[in-house]
C-alpha positions as CSV (number, residue, x, y, z in Angstrom):
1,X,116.3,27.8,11.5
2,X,117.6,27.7,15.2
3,X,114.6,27.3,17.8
4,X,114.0,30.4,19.3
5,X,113.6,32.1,15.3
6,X,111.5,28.8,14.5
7,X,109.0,29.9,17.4
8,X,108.7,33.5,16.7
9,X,108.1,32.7,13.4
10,X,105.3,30.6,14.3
11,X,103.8,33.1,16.3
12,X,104.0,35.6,13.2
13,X,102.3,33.1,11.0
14,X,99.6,32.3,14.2
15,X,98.7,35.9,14.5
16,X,98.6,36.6,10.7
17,X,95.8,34.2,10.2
18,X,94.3,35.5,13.3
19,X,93.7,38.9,11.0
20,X,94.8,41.3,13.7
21,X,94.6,43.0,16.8
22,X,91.6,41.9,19.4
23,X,91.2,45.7,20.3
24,X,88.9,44.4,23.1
25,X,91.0,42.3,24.6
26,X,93.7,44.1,24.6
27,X,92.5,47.0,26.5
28,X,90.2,45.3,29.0
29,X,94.3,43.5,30.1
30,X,96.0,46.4,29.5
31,X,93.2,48.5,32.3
32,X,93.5,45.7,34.2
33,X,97.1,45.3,34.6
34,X,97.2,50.0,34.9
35,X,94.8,48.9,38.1
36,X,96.6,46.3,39.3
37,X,100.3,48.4,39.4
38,X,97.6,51.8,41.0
39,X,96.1,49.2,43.7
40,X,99.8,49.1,45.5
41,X,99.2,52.8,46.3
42,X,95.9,52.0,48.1
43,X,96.6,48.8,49.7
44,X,95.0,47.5,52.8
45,X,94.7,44.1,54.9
46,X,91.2,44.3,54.3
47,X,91.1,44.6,50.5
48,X,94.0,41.8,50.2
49,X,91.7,39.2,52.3
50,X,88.6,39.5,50.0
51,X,91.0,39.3,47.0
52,X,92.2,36.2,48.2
53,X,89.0,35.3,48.8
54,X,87.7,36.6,44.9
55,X,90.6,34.9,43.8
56,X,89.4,31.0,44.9
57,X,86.0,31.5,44.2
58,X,86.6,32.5,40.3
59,X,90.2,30.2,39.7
60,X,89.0,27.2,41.9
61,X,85.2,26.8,41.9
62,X,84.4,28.7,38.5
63,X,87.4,27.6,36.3
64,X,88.7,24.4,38.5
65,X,85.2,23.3,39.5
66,X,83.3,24.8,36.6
67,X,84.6,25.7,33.3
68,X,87.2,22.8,33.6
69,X,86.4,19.5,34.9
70,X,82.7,20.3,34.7
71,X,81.2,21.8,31.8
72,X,84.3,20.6,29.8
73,X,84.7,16.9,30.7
74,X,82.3,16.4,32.8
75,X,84.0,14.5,35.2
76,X,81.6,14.9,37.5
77,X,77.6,16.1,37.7
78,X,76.0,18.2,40.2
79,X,72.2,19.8,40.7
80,X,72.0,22.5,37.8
81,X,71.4,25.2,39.9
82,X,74.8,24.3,41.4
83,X,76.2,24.0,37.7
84,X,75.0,27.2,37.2
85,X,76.8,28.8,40.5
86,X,80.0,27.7,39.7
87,X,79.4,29.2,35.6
88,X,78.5,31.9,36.8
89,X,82.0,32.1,39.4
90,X,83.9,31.6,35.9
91,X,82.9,34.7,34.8
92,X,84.7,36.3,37.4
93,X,87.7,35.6,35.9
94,X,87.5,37.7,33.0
95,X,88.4,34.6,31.0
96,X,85.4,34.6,28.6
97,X,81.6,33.1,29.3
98,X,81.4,29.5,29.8
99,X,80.5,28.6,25.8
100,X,83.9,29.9,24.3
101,X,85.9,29.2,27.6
102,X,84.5,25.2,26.9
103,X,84.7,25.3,22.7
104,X,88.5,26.4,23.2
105,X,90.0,24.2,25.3
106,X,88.2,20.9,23.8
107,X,90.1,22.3,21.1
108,X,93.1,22.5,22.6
109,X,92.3,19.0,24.1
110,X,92.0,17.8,19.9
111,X,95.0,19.1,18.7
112,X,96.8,19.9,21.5
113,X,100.5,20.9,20.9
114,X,99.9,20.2,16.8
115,X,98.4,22.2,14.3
116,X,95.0,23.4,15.2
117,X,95.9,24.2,19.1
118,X,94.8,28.0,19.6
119,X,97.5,28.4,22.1
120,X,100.7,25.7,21.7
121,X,104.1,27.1,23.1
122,X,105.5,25.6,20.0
123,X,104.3,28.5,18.0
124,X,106.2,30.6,20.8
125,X,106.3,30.6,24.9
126,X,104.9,34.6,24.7
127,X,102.3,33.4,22.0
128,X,101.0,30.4,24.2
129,X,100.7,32.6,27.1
130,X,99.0,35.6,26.0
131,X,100.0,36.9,22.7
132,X,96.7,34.2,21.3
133,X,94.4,35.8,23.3
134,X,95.3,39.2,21.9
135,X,94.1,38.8,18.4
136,X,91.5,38.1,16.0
137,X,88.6,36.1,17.9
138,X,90.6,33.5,19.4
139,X,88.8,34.1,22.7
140,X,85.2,34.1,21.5
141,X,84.4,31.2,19.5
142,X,81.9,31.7,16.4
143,X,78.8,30.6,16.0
144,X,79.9,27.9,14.1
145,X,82.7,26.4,16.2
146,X,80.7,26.5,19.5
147,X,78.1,24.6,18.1
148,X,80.4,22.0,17.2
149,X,83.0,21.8,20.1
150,X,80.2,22.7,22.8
151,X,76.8,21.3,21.6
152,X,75.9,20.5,24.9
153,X,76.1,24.5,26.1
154,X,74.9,25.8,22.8
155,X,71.5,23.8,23.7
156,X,71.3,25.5,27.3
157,X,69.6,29.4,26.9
158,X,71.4,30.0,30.0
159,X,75.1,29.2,29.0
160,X,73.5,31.1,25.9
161,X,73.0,34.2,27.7
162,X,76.0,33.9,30.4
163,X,78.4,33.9,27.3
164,X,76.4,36.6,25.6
165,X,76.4,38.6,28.9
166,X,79.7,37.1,30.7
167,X,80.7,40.3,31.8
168,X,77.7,41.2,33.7
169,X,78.6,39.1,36.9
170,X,82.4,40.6,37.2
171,X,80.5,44.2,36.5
172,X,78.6,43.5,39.8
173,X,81.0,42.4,41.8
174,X,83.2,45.7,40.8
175,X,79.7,47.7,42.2
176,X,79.6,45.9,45.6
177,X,82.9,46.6,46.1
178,X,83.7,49.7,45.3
179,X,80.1,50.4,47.7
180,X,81.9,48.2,50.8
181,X,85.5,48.8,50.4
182,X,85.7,52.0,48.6
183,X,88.5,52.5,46.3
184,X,91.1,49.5,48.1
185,X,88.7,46.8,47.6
186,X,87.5,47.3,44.3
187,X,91.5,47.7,42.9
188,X,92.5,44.7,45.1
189,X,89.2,42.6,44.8
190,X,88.8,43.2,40.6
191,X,92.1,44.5,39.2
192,X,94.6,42.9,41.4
193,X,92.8,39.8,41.6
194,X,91.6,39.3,37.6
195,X,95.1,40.1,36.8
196,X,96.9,37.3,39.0
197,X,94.0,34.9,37.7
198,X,94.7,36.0,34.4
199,X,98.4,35.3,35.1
200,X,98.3,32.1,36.6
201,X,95.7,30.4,34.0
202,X,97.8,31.4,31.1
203,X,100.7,29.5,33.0
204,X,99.0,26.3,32.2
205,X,98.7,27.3,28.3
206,X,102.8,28.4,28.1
207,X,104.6,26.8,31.6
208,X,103.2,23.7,31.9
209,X,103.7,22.5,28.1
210,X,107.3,23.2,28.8
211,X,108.4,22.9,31.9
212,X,107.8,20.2,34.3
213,X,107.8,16.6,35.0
214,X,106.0,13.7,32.5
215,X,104.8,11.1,34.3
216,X,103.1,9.6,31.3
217,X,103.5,9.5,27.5
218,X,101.2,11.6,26.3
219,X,100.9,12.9,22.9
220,X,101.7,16.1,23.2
221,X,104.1,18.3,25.5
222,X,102.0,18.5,29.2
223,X,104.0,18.3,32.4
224,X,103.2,18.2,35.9
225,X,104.1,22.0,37.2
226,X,104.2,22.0,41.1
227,X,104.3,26.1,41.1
228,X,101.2,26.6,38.8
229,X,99.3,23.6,40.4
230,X,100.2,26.2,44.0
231,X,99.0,29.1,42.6
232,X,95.7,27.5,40.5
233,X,94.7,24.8,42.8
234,X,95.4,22.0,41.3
235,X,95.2,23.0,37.4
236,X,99.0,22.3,37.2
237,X,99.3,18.9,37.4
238,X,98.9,19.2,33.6
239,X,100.5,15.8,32.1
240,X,98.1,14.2,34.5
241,X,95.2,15.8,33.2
242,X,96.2,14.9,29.8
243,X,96.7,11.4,30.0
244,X,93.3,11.2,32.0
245,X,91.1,14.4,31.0
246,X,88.0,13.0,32.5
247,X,89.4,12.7,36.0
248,X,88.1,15.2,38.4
249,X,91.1,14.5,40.0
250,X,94.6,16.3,38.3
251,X,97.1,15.6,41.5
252,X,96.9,11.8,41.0
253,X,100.0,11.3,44.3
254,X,99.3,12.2,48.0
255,X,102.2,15.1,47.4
256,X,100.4,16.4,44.3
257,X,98.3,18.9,45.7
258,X,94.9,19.8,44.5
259,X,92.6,21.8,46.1
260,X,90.1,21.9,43.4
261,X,89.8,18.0,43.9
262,X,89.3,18.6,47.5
263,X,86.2,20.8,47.3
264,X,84.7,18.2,44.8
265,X,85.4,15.3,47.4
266,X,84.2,17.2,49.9
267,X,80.6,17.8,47.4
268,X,80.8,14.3,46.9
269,X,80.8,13.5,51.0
270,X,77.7,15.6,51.2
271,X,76.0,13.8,48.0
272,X,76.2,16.9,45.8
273,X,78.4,15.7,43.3
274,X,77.8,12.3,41.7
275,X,79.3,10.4,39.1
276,X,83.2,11.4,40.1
277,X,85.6,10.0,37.9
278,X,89.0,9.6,39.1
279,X,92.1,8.6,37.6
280,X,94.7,6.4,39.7
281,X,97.8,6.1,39.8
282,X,98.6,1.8,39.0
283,X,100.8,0.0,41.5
């Protein structure tokens, strides 16, 4: 069977165990993406800048900082109030409360690129990028499977209730700024924004386990994406972070950007975060 049928096929089979459509998920992006194209009829300088803004605080400090490299590998440790700030940041990216968000990608971590991955471009580029997160309950892990891939959450009646209740925080936000900005800030600050978060973390599921450089020899398909590490600050540098997936540091060379690691050095200057792992690069 020639590659390209090999993957759709894949993706067929993936979303026939999946048992469906995710109705939910699949009109929360669709709205999102209808307010994203209606925010270019109401755009203003304003409204872009506090996207921008939006758009660090949820993708750097609540995935980068929070979801990622701290509730998932805990490559670092801060005050749990602090913790708890940056959780709560990763809600604003509509990507799920912190419970699923962590249970998923140690599973991806598991069997990543094999059987088992929720979201492996081998089962189809368009699968791995969003067609996953479109059915069954591939973005909300049960019960069960949180308990077992996130113990450590599952324990904490906060993470309980942020997952429970993830959309809460992103509902707010919408409030304050349709009340400030009117209309142009809460298209560009919530639909715009979520959309090109949405975009840009599903890069690193599909473009970064196909296209890039490998520096290592990792058991799976990573590779080091200089465009999505740009637009997720730092997240990119993807065969890096699998050879070494407790490193708060992904960009491991001086010209491998990563913001995210910057803003957990900087923590780590002011003796907020302790315990930093990093990775090096030998010789």
């Amino acid at each position: 069977m020639p590659p390209q049928l090999e993957a759709t096929a894949g993706a067929v089979e993936q979303f026939r165990k999946q048992q469906g459509i995710n109705w939910t998920s699949l009109i929360a992006f669709t709205v999102f993406h209808i307010g994203a194209v209606a925010a270019l009829f109401f755009f203003n300088w304003r409204a872009l800048l506090v996207a921008i803004v939006l758009y660090w605080l949820a993708l750097s400090v609540g995935i980068g900082m929070g979801y990622h490299r701290l509730l998932t590998h805990r490559s670092y440790s801060v005050p749990k109030l602090v913790e708890y700030f940056f959780a709560i940041c990763g809600t604003l990216a509509l990507e799920g409360g912190p419970i699923s968000w962590v249970a998923t990608h140690r599973v991806h971590h598991k069997f990543s690129d094999k059987q088992g991955d929720p979201h492996s471009p081998r089962d189809g580029k368009w699968w791995a990028h969003l067609i996953w997160m479109l059915v069954g309950d591939a973005t909300h892990c049960d019960v069960e499977e949180s308990a077992r891939y996130a113990p450590d959450l599952v324990r904490d009646p906060f993470y309980v209730w942020l997952t429970k209740y993830h959309y809460v925080p992103l509902a707010l936000v919408g409030v304050a700024l349709l009340a400030t900005g009117g209309l142009p800030f809460l298209l560009w600050g919530l639909f715009v924004r979520v959309t090109a978060g949405l975009h840009a973390t599903w890069l690193i599921n599909s473009a970064t386990h196909f296209w890039g450089a490998r520096r290592f020899k990792t058991g799976d398909d990573s590779r080091n994406n200089a465009m999505v590490a740009l637009v997720t600050f730092g997240e990119g540098w993807h065969n890096n972070h699998h050879a070494h997936p407790t490193s708060a540091r992904h960009g491991l060379a001086w010209y491998e950007i990563d913001m995210t690691w910057i803003n957990i050095w900087l923590l780590r200057q002011i003796h907020v975060a302790k315990s930093v792992r990093v990775a090096r690069l030998e010789g």
